[in-house]
VOPAGU-2260 file (C-alpha; in pm, 1 decimal, decimal comma):
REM VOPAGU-2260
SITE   aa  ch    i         X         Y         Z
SITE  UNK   A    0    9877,7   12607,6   10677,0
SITE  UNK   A    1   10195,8   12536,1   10488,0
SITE  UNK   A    2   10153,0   12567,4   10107,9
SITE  UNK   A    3   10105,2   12218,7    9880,0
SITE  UNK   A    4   10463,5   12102,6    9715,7
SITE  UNK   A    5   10431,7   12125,0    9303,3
SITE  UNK   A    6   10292,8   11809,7    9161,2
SITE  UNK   A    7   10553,2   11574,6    8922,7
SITE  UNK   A    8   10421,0   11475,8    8638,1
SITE  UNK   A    9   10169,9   11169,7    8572,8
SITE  UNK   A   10   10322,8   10875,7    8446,1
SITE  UNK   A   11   10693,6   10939,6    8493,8
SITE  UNK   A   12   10837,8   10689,2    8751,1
SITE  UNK   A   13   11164,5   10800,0    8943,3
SITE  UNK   A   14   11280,3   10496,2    8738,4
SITE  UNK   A   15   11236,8   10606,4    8427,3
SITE  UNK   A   16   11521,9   10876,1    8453,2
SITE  UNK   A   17   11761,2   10587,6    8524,1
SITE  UNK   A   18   11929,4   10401,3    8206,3
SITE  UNK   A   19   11816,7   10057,9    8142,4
SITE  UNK   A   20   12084,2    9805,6    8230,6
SITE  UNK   A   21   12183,1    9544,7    7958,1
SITE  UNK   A   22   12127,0    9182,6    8030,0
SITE  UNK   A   23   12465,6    9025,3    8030,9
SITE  UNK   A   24   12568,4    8877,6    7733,2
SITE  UNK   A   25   12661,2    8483,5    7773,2
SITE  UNK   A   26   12882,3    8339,4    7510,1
SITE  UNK   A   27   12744,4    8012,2    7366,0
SITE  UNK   A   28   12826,6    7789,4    7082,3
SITE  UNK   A   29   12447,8    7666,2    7071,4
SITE  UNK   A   30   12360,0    7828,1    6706,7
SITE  UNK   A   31   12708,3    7685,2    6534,8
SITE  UNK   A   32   12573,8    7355,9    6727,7
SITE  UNK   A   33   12236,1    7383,6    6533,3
SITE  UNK   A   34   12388,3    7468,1    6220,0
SITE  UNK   A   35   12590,7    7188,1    6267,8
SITE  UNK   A   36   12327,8    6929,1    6314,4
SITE  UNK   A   37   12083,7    7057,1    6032,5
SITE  UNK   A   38   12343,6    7036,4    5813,0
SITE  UNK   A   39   12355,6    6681,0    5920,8
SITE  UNK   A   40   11984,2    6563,1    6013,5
SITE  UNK   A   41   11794,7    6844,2    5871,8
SITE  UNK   A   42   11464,2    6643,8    6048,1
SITE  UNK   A   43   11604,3    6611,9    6397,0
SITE  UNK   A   44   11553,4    6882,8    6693,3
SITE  UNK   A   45   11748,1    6928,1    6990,3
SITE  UNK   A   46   11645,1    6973,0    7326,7
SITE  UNK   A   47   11790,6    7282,8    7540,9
SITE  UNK   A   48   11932,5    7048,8    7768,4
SITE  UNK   A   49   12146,0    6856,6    7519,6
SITE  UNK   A   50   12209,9    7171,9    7374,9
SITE  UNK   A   51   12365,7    7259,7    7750,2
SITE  UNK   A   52   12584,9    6962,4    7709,6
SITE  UNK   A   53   12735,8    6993,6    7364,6
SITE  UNK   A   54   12809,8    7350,2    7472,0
SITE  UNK   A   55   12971,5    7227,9    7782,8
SITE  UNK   A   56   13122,8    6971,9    7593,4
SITE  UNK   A   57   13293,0    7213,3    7340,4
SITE  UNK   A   58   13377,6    7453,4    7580,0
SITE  UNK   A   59   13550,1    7179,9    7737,2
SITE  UNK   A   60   13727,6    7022,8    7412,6
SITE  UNK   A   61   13892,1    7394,9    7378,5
SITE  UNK   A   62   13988,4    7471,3    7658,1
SITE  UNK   A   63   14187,3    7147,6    7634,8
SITE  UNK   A   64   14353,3    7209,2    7289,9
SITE  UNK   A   65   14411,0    7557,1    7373,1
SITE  UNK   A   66   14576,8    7466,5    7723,8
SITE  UNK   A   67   14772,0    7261,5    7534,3
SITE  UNK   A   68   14873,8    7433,4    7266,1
SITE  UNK   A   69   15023,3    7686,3    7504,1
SITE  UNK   A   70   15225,5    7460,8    7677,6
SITE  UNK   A   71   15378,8    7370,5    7332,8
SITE  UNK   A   72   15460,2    7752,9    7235,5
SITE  UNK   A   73   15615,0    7760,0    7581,6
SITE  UNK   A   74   15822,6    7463,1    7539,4
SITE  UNK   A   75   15966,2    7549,7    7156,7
SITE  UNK   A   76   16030,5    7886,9    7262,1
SITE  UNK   A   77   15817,4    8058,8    7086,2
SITE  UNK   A   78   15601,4    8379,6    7119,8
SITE  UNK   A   79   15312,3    8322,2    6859,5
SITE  UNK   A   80   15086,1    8032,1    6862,2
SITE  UNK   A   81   14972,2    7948,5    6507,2
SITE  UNK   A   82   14793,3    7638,6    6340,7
SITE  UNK   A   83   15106,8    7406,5    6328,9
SITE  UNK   A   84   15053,0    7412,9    6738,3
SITE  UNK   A   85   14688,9    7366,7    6744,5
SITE  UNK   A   86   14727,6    7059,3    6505,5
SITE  UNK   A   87   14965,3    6888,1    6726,0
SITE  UNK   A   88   14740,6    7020,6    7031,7
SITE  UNK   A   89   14479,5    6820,8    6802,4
SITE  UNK   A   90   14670,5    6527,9    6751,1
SITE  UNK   A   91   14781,4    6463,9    7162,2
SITE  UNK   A   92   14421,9    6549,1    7263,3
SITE  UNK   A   93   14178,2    6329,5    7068,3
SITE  UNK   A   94   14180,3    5975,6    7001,6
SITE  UNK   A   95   14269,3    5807,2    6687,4
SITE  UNK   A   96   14055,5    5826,5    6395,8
SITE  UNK   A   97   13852,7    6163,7    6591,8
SITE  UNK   A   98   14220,3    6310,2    6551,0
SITE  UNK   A   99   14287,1    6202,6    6206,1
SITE  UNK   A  100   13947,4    6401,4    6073,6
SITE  UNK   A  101   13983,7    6703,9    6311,8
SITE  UNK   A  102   14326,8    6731,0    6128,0
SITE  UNK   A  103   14219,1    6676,2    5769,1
SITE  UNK   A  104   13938,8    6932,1    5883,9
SITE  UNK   A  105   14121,5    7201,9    6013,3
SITE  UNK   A  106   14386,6    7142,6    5729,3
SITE  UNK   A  107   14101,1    7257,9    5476,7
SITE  UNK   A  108   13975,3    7547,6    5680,8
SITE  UNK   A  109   14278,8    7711,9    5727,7
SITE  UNK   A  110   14329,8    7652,1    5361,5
SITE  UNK   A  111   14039,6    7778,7    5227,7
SITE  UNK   A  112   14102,4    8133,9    5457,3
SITE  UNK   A  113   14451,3    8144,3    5283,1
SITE  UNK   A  114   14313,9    8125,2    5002,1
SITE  UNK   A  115   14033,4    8397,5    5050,4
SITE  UNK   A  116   14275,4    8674,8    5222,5
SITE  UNK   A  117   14463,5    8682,4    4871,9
């Protein structure tokens, strides 16, 4: 009779030796979304699927000012894409009176991170 192989320990898997993979991260703009919109309706929920569409939506919205803003660089020239690109990006992109408040917006953002970096 051939003699017994050694016993592995109870409880220990084969899989346990293996490191656990990390779920892939997904980039979203769904919490800035929610921020957003308590800030505005601090009563009013939204459901994950309209939360799929405003992040599609977004996505979409700068993907199209960035394209854009590109093609400007490209055509003064340039090698550095800075705020005075995105603006006019901005300004070709949305319509009227949307393009008018994204402006005065990003106008005071980029303002009040001059301001902060001293």
């Amino acid at each position: 009779m051939a003699p017994r192989a050694a016993k592995k320990p109870a409880g220990k898997s084969p899989a346990a030796d293996k490191p656990k993979r990390r779920k892939k991260r997904t980039e979203s703009y769904s919490t800035y979304i929610y921020k957003v919109l308590k800030q505005v309706h601090p009563d009013v929920g939204i459901s994950r699927t309209a939360m799929s569409v405003m992040n599609s939506f977004i996505a979409d919205i700068f993907d199209r000012i960035a394209t854009e803003a590109g093609r400007l660089v490209r055509y003064s020239g340039r090698s550095t894409l800075s705020s005075r690109e995105i603006q006019t990006a901005v300004r070709l992109i949305l319509p009227g009176e949307l393009s008018k408040h994204a402006v005065s917006e990003g106008a005071k953002a980029v303002t009040k991170y001059s301001t902060s970096q001293g």
